[in-house]
C-alpha positions in Angstrom: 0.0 0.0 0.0 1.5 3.1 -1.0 1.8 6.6 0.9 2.0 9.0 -1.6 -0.6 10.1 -4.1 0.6 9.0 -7.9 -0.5 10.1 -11.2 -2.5 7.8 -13.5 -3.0 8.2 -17.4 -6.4 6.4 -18.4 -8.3 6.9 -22.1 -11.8 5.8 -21.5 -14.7 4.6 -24.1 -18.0 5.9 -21.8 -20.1 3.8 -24.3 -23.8 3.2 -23.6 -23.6 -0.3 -23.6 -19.5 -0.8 -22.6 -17.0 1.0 -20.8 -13.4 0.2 -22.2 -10.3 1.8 -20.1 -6.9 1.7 -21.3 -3.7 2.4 -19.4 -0.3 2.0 -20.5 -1.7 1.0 -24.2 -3.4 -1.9 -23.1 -7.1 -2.5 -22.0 -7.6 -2.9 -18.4 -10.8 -2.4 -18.0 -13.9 -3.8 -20.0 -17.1 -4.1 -18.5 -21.4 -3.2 -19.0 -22.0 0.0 -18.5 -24.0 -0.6 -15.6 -24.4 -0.4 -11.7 -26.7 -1.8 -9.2 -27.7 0.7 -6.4 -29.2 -0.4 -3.0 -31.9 2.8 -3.0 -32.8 2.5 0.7 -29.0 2.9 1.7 -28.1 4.7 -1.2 -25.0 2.8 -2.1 -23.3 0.9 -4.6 -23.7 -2.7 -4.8 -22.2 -3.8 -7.9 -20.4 -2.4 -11.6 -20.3 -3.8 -14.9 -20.9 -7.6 -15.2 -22.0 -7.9 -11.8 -24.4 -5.4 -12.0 -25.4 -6.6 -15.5 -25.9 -10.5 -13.8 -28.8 -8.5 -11.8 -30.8 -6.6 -15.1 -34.2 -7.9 -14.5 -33.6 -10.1 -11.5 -33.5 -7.3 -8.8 -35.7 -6.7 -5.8 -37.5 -4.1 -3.9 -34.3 -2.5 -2.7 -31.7 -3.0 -6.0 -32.2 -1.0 -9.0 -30.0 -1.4 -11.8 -29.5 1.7 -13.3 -27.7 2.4 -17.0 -26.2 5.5 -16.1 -25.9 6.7 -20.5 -28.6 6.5 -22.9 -28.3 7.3 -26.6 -24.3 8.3 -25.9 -25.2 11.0 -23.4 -25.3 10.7 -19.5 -29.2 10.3 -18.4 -28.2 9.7 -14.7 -25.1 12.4 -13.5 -24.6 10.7 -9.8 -25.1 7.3 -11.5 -22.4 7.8 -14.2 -19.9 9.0 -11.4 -20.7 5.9 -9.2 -19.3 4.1 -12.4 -16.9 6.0 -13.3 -15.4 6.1 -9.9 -15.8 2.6 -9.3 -14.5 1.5 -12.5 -11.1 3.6 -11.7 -10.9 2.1 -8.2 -11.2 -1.1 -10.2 -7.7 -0.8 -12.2 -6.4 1.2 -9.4 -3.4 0.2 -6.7 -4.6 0.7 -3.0 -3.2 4.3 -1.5 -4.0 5.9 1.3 -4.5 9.4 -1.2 -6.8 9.6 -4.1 -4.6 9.2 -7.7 -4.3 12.2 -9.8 -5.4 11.6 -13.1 -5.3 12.3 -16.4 -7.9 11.2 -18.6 -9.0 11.5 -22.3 -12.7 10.5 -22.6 -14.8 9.6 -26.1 -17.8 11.5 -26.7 -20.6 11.6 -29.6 -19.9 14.3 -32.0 -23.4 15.7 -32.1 -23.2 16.1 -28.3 -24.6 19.8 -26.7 -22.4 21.6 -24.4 -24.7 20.9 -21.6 -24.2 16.8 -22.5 -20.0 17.6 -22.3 -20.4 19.7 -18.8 -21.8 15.9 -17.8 -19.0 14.4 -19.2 -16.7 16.7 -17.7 -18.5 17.1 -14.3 -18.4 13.2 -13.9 -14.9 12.7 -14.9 -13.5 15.7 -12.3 -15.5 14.2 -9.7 -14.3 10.4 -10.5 -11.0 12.1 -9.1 -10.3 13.1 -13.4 -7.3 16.1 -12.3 -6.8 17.1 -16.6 -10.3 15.7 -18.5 -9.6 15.8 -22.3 -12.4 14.4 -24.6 -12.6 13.8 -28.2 -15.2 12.8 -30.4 -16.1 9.3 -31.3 -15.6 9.5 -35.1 -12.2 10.9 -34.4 -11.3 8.6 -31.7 -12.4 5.4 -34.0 -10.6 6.9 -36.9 -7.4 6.8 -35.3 -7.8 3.1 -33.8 -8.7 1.7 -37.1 -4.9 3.5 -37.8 -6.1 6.3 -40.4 -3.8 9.5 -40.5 -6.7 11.8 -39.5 -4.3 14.7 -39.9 -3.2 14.3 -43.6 -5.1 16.2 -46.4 -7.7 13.3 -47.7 -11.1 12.5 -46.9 -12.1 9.3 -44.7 -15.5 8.7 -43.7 -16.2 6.8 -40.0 -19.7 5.1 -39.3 -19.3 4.4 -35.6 -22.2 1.9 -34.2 -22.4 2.0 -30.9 -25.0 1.0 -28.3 -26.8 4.2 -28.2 -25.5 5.9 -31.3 -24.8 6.1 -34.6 -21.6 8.6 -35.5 -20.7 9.1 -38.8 -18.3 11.7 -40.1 -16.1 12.7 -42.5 -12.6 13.8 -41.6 -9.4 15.4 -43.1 -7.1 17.9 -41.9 -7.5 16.8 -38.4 -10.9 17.7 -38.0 -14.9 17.0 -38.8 -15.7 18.4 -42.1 -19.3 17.1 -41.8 -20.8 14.7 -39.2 -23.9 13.3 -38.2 -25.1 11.9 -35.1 -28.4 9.5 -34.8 -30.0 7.9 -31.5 -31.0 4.9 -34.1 -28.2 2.0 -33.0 -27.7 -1.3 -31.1 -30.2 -0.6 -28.4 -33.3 0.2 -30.7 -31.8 -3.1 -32.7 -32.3 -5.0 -29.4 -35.7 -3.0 -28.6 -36.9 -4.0 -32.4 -36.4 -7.4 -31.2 -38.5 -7.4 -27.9 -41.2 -5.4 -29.9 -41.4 -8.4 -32.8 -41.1 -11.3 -30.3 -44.2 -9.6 -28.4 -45.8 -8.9 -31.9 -45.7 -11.8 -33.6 -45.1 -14.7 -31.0 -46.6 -13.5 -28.3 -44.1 -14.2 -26.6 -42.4 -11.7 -23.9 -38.6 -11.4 -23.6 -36.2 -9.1 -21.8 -33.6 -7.0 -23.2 -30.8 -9.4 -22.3 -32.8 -12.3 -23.9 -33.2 -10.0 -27.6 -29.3 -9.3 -27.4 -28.8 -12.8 -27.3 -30.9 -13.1 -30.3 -29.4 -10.4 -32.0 -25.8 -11.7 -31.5 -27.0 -15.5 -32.6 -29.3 -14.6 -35.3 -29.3 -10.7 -36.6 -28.8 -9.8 -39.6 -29.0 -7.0 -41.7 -30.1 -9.2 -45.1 -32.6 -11.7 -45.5 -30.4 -13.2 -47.6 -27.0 -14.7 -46.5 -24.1 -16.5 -47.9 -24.1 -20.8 -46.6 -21.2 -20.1 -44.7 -22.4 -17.1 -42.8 -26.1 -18.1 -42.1 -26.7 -19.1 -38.6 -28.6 -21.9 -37.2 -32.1 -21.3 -35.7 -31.5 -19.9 -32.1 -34.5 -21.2 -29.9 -36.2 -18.1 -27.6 -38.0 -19.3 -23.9 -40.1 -17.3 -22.3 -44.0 -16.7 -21.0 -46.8 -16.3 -23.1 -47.7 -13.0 -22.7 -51.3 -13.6 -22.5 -51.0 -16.6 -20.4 -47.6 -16.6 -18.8 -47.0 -20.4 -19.6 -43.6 -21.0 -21.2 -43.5 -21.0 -24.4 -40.4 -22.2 -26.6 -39.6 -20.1 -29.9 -36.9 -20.8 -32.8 -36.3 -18.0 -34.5 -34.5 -17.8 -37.4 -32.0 -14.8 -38.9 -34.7 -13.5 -41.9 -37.3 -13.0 -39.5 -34.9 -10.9 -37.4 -33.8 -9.2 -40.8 -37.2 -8.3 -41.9 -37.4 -7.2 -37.9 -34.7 -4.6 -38.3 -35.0 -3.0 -41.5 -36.9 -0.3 -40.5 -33.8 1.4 -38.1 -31.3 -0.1 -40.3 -32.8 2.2 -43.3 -32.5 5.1 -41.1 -28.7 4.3 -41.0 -28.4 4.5 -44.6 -30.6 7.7 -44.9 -27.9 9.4 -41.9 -25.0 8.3 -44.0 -26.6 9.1 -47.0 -27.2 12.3 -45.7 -23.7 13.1 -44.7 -22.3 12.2 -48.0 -24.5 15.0 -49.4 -22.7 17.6 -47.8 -19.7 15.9 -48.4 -17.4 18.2 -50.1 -16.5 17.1 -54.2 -12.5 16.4 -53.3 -13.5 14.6 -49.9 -16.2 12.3 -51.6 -13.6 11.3 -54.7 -11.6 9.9 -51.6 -14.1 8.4 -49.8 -14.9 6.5 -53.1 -11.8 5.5 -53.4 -10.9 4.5 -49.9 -14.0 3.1 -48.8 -16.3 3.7 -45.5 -14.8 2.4 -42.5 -17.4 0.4 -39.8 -16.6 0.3 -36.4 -18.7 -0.1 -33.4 -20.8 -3.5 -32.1 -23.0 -2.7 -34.7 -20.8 -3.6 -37.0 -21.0 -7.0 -36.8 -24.6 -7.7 -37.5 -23.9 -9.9 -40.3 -24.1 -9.0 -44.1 -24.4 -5.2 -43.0 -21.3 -4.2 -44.5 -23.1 -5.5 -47.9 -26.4 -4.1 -47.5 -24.5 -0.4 -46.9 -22.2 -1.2 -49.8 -24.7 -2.4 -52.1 -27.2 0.6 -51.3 -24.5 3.2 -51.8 -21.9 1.6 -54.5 -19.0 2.4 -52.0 -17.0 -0.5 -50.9 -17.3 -0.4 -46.8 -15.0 -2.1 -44.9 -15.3 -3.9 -41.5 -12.7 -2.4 -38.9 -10.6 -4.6 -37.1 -11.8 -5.4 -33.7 -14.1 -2.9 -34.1 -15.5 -3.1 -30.5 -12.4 -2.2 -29.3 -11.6 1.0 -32.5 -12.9 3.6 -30.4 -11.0 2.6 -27.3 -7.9 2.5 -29.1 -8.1 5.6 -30.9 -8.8 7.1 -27.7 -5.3 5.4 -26.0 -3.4 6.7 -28.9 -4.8 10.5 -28.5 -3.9 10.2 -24.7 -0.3 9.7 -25.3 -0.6 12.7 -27.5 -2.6 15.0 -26.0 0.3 18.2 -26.5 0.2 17.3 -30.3 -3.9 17.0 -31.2 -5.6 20.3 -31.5 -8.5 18.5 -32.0 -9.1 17.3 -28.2 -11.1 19.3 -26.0 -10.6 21.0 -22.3 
């Protein structure tokens, strides 16, 4: 146990459904973005998977609580439990809080009062100099694009509760959009169609486990991509008996199709204002997918198809954000682009 105060250096993804910390280049920390609170004492009982064990199982006195929604912090005192906890997680004991120095991912199309949260949340998680940087740019950089040099690449960034996608050169945003259509309104699509049309009720965990098994973004797959029927349990929601449901990956195609089209019309969208010079690149270079959402299957051909630009799959592209992220906290003197 030590007696001084020290210094830590920490880039942190504050994603809707994941928190990823990295420290010294390497991921320390990757858990749910979740806590279960004891409301009666008003303490924390569990972070991350623990707290995520507990969605939908709680009692009276636990709530779990998901302290972001659609990319912003919905619950301030929740989101510095987290944060806090989540620090003390990959800290070393000490008998003095660390110091630290933090660079933390934000949606691009967040308002001033969403990055005060941000901000606020970090400082009081112990966070001594809070940078942040946007997620297009911080995904950009993971996927190991020279966001600085004078050519156009364009980022869609799926995450849990948004959908970034941006265009950057120069070191900067040239255009961007930011939609609350992404992985959780896939998984709520899910629940809705289960209820719809097999009367059957399931949780959100339940419709992320059929989304992971058997989404996909085309009704149509290749032999060696299709997946297998995934069988759903649950209560009949008229008559609570169990009921036992194989569901197969077109249904969950035709299920999703409606947000998935909103995707397209966002990126659509932001290659309108893409300007001429910028888009010739982007045509040559491809569209770059990061995020969860981009492994639903046979997305990257649906976008690529619709639009007649090649997009390409980052690698690990749970992790791009995350990485991007480390690399700007090791050069926080050098990147303009981050913000105090």
């Amino acid at each position: 146990m030590g007696f001084f105060s020290f210094k830590q250096e920490i880039a942190v993804d504050l994603g809707t459904a994941n928190t990823i910390i990295i420290q010294n280049g390497k991921i320390v920390l990757d858990e749910p973005s979740i806590v279960a609170l004891d409301w009666r004492a008003d303490k924390l009982v569990a972070i991350g998977e623990k707290a995520r064990q507990m969605q939908g199982k709680e009692h009276d006195n636990i709530r779990t609580v998901r302290p972001l929604r659609d990319g912003v912090i919905a619950d301030f005192k929740a989101a510095e439990l987290m944060i806090r906890g989540m620090i003390e997680m990959i800290s070393e004991k000490s008998f003095f809080s660390p110091s630290i120095k933090m660079v933390v991912c934000v949606p691009s199309g967040s308002t001033e009062v969403e990055l005060r949260a941000v901000r606020d949340s970090s400082e009081h998680a112990n966070g001594r100099e809070v940078y942040m940087i946007y997620e297009p740019m911080a995904a950009a950089m993971g996927i190991g694009l020279d966001v600085e040099a004078p050519e156009g690449n364009m980022i869609v960034d799926i995450g849990g509760g948004t959908t970034e996608i941006a265009v950057i050169s120069l070191g900067g945003l040239v255009c961007n959009r930011s939609i609350r259509i992404a992985g959780d309104d896939l998984t709520a699509d899910i629940q809705e169609y289960m209820g719809r049309m097999h009367n059957i009720k399931v949780g959100e965990r339940t419709a992320e486990l059929i989304k992971i098994n058997v989404g996909s973004a085309l009704t149509e797959l290749d032999e060696d991509e299709a997946p297998e029927d995934y069988v759903v349990h649950g209560p009949n929601r008229m008559t609570a008996l169990p009921m036992e449901v194989p569901v197969s990956y077109q249904e969950i195609a035709h299920c999703l199709d409606k947000s998935i089209s909103k995707m397209e019309t966002a990126i659509l969208s932001a290659l309108e204002q893409t300007p001429p010079e910028l888009y010739a690149d982007i045509v040559r270079n491809g569209i770059y997918l990061a995020g969860g959402g981009a492994l639903l299957r046979g997305l990257a051909k649906r976008f690529s198809d619709k639009m007649n630009i090649p997009f390409h799959i980052a690698d690990d592209p749970l992790h791009a954000v995350a990485r991007g992220t480390g690399i700007a906290l090791k050069n926080v003197d050098n990147y303009s682009f981050l913000m105090r």
